[in-house]
C-alpha positions in Angstrom: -18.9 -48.2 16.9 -16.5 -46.4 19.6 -14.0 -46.6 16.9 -16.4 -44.8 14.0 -17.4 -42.1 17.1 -13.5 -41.9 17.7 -13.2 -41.0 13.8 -15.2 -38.3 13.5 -14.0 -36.6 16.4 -11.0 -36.7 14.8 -12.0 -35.6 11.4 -14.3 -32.5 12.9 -11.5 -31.2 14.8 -9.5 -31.5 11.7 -12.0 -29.4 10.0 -12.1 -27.0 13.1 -8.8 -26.5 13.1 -8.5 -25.9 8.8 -11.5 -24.0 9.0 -9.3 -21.6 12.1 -5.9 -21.7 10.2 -7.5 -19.9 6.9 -9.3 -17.4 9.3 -5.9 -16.2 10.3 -5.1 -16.6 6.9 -7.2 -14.7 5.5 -7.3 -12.0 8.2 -3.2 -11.7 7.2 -4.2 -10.7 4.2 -6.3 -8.8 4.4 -3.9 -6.5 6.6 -1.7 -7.2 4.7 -3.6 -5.6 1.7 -4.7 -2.6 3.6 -1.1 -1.9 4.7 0.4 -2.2 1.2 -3.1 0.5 0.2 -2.2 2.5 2.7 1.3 2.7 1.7 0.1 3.0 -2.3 -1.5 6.8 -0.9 0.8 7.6 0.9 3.8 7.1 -1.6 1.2 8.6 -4.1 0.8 12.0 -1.9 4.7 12.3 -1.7 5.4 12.1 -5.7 2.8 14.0 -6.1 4.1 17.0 -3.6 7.8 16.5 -5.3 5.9 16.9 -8.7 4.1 20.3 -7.5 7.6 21.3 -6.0 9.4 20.8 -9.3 7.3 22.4 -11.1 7.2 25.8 -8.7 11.3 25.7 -9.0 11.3 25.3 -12.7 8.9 27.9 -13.2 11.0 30.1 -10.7 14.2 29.3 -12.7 12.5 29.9 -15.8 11.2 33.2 -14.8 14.7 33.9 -13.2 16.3 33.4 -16.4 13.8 35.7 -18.4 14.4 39.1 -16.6 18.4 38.2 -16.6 18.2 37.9 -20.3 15.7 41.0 -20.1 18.2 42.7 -17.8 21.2 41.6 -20.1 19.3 42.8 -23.6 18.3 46.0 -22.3 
């Protein structure tokens, strides 16, 4: 009987112990995965501020080049 006792000690701090292990697993993860989100926005917000940049200097170049050729016709 000691021996069956003995046994399922063993066995329910198996389970304890896989039961803790996919906690921390899990909690990993999930940092994990709001790290990398976080990260997404952020590298989001700086394309999307290079975007707006480029398209302020092209519009400046482009308006640049009109009045030369507007200076150069005239």
């Amino acid at each position: 009987m000691k021996k069956i006792i003995a046994l399922f000690a063993i066995v329910s701090i198996g389970f304890v112990a896989c039961n803790n292990a996919t906690e921390k697993a899990t909690d990993a993860t999930d940092d994990a995965t709001e790290m990398m989100e976080e990260a997404t926005e952020e590298a989001v917000e700086v394309i999307e501020e290079a975007i707006d940049s480029t398209i302020e200097a092209t519009t400046e170049a482009v308006e640049a080049t009109e009045e030369a050729v507007e200076e150069a016709t005239d």
